[in-house]
C-alpha beads as a LAMMPS data file, in Angstrom:
LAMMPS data file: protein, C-alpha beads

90 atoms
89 bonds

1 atom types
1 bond types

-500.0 500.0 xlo xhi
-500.0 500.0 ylo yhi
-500.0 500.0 zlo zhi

Masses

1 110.0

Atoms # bond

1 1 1 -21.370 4.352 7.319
2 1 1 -18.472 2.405 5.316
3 1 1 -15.442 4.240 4.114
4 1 1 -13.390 2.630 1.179
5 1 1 -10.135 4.033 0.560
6 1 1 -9.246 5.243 -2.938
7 1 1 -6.449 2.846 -3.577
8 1 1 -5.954 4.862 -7.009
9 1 1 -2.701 6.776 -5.648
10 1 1 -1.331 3.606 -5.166
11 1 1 -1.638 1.970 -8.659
12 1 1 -0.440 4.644 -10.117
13 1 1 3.040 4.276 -7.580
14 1 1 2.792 0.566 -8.963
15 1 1 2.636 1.430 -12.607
16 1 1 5.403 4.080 -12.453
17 1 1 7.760 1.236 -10.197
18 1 1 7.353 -1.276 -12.916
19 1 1 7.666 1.308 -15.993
20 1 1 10.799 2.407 -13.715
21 1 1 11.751 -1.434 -13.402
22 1 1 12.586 -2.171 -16.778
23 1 1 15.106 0.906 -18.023
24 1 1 16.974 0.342 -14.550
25 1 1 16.911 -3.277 -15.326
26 1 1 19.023 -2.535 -18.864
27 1 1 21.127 0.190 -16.599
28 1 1 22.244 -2.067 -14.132
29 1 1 23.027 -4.885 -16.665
30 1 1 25.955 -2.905 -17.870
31 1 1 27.103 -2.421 -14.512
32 1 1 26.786 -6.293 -14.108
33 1 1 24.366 -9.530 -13.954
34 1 1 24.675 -8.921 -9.937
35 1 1 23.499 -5.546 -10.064
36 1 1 20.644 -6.399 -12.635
37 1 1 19.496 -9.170 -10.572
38 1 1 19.329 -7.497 -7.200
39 1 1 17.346 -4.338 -9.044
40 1 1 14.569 -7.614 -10.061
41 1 1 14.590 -9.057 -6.878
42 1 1 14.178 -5.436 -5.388
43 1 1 11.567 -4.374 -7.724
44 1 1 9.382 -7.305 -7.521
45 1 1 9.490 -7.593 -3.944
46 1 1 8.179 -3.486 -4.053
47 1 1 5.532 -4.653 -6.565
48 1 1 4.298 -7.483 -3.805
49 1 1 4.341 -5.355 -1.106
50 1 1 2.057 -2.749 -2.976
51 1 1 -0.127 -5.186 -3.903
52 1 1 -0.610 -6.316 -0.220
53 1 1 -0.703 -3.215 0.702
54 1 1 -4.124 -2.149 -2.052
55 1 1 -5.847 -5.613 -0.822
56 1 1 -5.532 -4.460 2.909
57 1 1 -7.205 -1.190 1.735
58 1 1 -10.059 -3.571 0.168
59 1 1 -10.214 -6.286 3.180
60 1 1 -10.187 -3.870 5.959
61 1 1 -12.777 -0.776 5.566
62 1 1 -13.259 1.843 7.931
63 1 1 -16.744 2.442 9.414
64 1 1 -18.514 5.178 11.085
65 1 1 -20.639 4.299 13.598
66 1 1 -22.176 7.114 15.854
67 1 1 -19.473 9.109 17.712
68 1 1 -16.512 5.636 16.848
69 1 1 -14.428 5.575 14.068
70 1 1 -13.790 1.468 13.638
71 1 1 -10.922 -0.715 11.794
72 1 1 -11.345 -4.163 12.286
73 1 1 -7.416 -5.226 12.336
74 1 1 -7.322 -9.174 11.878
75 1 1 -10.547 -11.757 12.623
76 1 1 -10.234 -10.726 16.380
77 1 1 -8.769 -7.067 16.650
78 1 1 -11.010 -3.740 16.539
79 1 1 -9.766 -0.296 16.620
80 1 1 -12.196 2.157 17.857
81 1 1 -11.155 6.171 18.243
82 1 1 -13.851 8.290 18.630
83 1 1 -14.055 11.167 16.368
84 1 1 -13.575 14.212 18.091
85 1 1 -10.110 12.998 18.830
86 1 1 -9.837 12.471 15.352
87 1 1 -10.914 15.988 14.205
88 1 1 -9.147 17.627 17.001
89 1 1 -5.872 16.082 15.956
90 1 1 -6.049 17.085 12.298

Bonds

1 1 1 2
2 1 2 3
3 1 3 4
4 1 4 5
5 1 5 6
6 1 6 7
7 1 7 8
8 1 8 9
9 1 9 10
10 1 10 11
11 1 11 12
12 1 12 13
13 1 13 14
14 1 14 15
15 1 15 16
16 1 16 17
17 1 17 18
18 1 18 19
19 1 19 20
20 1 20 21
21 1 21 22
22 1 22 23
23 1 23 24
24 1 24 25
25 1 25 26
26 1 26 27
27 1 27 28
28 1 28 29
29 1 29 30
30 1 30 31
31 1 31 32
32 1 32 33
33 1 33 34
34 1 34 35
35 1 35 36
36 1 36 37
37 1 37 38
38 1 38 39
39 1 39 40
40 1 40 41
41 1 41 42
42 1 42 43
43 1 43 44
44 1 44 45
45 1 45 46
46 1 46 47
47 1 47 48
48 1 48 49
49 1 49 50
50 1 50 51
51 1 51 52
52 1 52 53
53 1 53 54
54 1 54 55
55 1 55 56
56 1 56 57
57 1 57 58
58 1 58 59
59 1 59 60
60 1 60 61
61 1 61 62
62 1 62 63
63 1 63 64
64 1 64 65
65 1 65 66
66 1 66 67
67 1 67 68
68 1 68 69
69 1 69 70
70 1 70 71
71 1 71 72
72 1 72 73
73 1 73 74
74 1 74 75
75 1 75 76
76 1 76 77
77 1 77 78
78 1 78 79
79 1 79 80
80 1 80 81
81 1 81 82
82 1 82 83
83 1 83 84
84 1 84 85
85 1 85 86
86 1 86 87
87 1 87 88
88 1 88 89
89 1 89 90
């Protein structure tokens, strides 16, 4: 059994940090072109970062095999847990 992720929690963060982006943007300009510039550089590295962070839900699934739960981390790295563990812990 394959489990995808919902990565819908996380566009919506990205939608509200770039509608968040721009009045800041016009905030910080008053303040200064420093201050304006750092808020860009800030916001767009938060935007990258989210993006990674939806195409690693995509790239690596979670499966259900039997009594494992598996995440293949990298070409070469598997995590395996088996699931009572899992629901014990919850």
């Amino acid at each position: 059994m394959l489990i995808r992720p919902d990565p819908g929690a996380r566009r919506g963060i990205l939608l509200a940090c770039v509608a968040e982006a721009i009045p800041l943007h016009f905030l910080f300009r008053r303040w200064g072109p420093l201050a304006a510039a750092l808020s860009v550089v800030v916001h767009a590295y938060n935007a990258l970062w989210l993006i990674g962070d939806l195409r690693a839900l995509v790239l690596r699934p979670i499966r259900i095999e039997g009594a494992l739960l598996l995440q293949v981390d990298g070409p070469d790295a598997l995590a395996a847990v088996l699931r009572p563990t899992v629901s014990a812990t919850a």
